[in-house]
N, C-alpha and C positions, 0 to 999 in steps of 0.2 A: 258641677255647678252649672245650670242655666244663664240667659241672659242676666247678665247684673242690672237689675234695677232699685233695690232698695239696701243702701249699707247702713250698720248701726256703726256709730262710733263710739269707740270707748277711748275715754281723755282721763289724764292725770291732771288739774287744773293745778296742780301746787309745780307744776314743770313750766315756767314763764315762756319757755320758747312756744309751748303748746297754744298759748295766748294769743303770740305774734302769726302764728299758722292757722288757726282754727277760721279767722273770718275769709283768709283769702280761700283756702279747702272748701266751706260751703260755698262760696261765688262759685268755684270750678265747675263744684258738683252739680249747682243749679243749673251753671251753660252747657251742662251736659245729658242735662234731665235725669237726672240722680235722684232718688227721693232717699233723706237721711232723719237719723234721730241719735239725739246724745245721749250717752251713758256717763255720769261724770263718778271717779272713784272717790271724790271728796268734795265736800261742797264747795262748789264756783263761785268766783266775784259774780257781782251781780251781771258787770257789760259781758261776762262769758255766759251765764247761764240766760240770756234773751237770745243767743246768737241762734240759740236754734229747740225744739221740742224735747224736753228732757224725759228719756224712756227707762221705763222699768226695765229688769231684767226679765221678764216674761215676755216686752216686747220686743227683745234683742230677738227671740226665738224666731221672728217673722223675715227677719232682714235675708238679705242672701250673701254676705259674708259682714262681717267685722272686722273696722279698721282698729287697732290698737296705738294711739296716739302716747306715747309718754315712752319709758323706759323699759328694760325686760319685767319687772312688777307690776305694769299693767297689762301686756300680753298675758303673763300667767291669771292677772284677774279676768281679763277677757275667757281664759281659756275653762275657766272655773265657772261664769256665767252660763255659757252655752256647750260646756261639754256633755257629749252624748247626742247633739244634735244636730249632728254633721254640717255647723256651720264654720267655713273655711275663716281661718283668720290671719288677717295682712298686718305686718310690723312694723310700724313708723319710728325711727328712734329721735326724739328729742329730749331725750334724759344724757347721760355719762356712757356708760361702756355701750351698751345697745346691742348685745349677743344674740337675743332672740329676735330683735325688735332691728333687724339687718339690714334696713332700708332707711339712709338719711333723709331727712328735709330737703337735701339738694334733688334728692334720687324719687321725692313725691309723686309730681307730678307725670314726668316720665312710665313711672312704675304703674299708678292707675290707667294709662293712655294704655299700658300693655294689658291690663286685667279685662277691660273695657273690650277689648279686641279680643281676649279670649289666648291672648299671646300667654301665658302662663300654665303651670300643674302645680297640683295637690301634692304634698308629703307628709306621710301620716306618719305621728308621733305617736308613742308609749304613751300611756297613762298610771300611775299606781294607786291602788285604795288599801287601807286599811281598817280592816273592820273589828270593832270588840264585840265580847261577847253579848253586851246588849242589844248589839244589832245599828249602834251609830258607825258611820267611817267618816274617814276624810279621803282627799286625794289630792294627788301630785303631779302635776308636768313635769316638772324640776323632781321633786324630790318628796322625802319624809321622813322627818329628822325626831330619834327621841331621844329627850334631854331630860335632867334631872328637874322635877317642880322646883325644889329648893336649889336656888342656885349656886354655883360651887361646890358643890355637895359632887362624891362619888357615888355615879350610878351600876349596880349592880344587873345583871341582866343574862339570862339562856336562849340562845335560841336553838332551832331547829331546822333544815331545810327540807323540805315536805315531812315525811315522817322520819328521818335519820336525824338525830342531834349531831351541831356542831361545835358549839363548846359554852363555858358560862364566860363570860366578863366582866372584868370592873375598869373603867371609862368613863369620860364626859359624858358619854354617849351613844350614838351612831347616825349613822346616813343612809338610806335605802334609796338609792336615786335609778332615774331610767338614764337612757343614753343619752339627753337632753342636756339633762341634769348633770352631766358629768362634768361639764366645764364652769359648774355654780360652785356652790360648797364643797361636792365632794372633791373637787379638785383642787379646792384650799386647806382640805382635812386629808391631800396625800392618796387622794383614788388616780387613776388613771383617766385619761380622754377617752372617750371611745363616740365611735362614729354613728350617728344620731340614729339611723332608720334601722341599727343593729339589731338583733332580737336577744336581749341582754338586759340582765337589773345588777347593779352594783350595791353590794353589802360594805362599807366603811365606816370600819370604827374611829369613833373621837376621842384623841388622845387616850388607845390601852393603854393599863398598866402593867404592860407584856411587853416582848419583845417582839413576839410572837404571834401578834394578832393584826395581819394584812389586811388589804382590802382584797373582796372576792369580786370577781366579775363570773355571773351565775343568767345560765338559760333564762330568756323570759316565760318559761313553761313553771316555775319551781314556785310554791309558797316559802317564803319565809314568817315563822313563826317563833314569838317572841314574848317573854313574860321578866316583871322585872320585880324585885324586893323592896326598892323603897317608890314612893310616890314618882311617877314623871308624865311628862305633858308630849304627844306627839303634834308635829309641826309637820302640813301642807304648805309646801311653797311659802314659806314663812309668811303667812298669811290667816291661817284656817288653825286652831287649838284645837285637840282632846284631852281631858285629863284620864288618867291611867291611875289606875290604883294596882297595889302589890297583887301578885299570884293573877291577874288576868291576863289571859292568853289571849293573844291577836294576833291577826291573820295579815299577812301583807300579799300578793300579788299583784301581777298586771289587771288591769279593768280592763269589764268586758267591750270598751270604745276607744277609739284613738282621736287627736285632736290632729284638725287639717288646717296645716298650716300652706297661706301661698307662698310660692318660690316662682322667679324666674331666671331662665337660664341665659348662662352666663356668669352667675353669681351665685359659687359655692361655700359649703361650710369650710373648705382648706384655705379659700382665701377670707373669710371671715376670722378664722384659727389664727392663721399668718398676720391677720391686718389688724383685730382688735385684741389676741392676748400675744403678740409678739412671738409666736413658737418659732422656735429653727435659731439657727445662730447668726 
């Protein structure tokens, strides 16, 4: 990334703390000659949405990184806006847990005086797509979860890792997450942690009906491929729907882009680990 001069923000307006920050954030920006434009992921009160130019996602494409202002669900919506176009994205947290989004309200201002300066790197993240046979996909930071249409219903399903089959299942579900991902869902459905910039996709199934069926942690070189018997919906980042009809085979792998997240150092995912999901004893 070049000099920073133009960042898009992207706001959660339904996050009240985002409310009490947003007007002091543009004074900063302006005394710093920032030029910015809002993205809001839900429609704004009105005194929020005059606070500053409200931008499409086409013109997020132009800025030179993205603030992600709300919880880790607007980072992943940030990440879903501009992915593939190597716009670096900063994580402000004023929502609850804030695992992607690593940087409090306290830690704001401090954190852009370092970006500013150039004091900061890039960490590039996994991405996953999904593709059917019609040629639509979805995709994941976090993850890509498929679940049964009907719900409650047991879902039926075979996969394959590249061309060797590895078994059929019947489950809620499963989870196809990258190493991001592993501290969201899959690690409330029983996967393992694993450490972000791994080059690694995890396969976790949701609630088998087996005793037998683990979570995989698999090269991020491998397709996983997948077809299921009764109706289900696959889920990006709990965000993005596909509907899935019976006997269609789909393709998961890594995409061919990663999402650039900023980090400054000093402040690692072990102590993110430690400090916001309690690990160790």
């Amino acid at each position: 990334m070049g000099k920073l001069r133009n960042i898009g923000l992207v706001i959660n307006p339904k996050r009240q703390l985002a409310a009490v920050v947003l007007p002091e954030l543009i004074d900063w920006l302006r005394k710093h000659g920032l030029q910015f434009t809002c993205y809001f992921t839900a429609q704004p009160e009105n005194t929020m949405a005059t606070m500053c130019s409200t931008a499409t996602a086409d013109e997020l494409y132009h800025t030179d990184m993205v603030m992600a202002l709300g919880g880790d669900g607007t980072l992943l919506t940030a990440a879903r806006l501009v992915g593939g176009r190597h716009i670096p994205i900063l994580g402000i947290n004023v929502g609850s847990l804030g695992f992607l989004t690593e940087f409090s309200v306290d830690e704001l201002y401090p954190t852009l005086s370092k970006v500013i300066k150039g004091d900061f790197y890039i960490q590039e993240r996994t991405v996953l797509e999904a593709q059917h046979p019609d040629s639509s996909k979805i995709v994941g930071l976090n993850d890509i979860v498929l679940l049964p249409k009907e719900p409650g219903r047991l879902l039926q399903f075979w996969v394959w890792v590249d061309d060797e089959y590895l078994a059929n299942f019947s489950a809620d579900g499963f989870i196809i997450s990258t190493p991001t991902g592993s501290t969201a869902y899959a690690l409330a459905a029983g996967g393992p942690i694993v450490y972000p910039t791994l080059p690694a996709i995890l396969f976790v199934p949701i609630c088998p009906h087996t005793l037998g069926a683990r979570p995989l942690v698999l090269p991020d070189t491998v397709k996983i491929v997948f077809e299921t018997r009764q109706p289900a919906l696959l889920i990006g980042d709990g965000q993005t729907k596909l509907n899935i009809e019976p006997g269609a085979r789909i393709v998961a792998q890594k995409a061919d882009y990663t999402i650039q997240l900023v980090k400054i150092r000093g402040k690692s995912f072990l102590q993110t680990l430690r400090n916001k999901l309690h690990w160790g004893g």
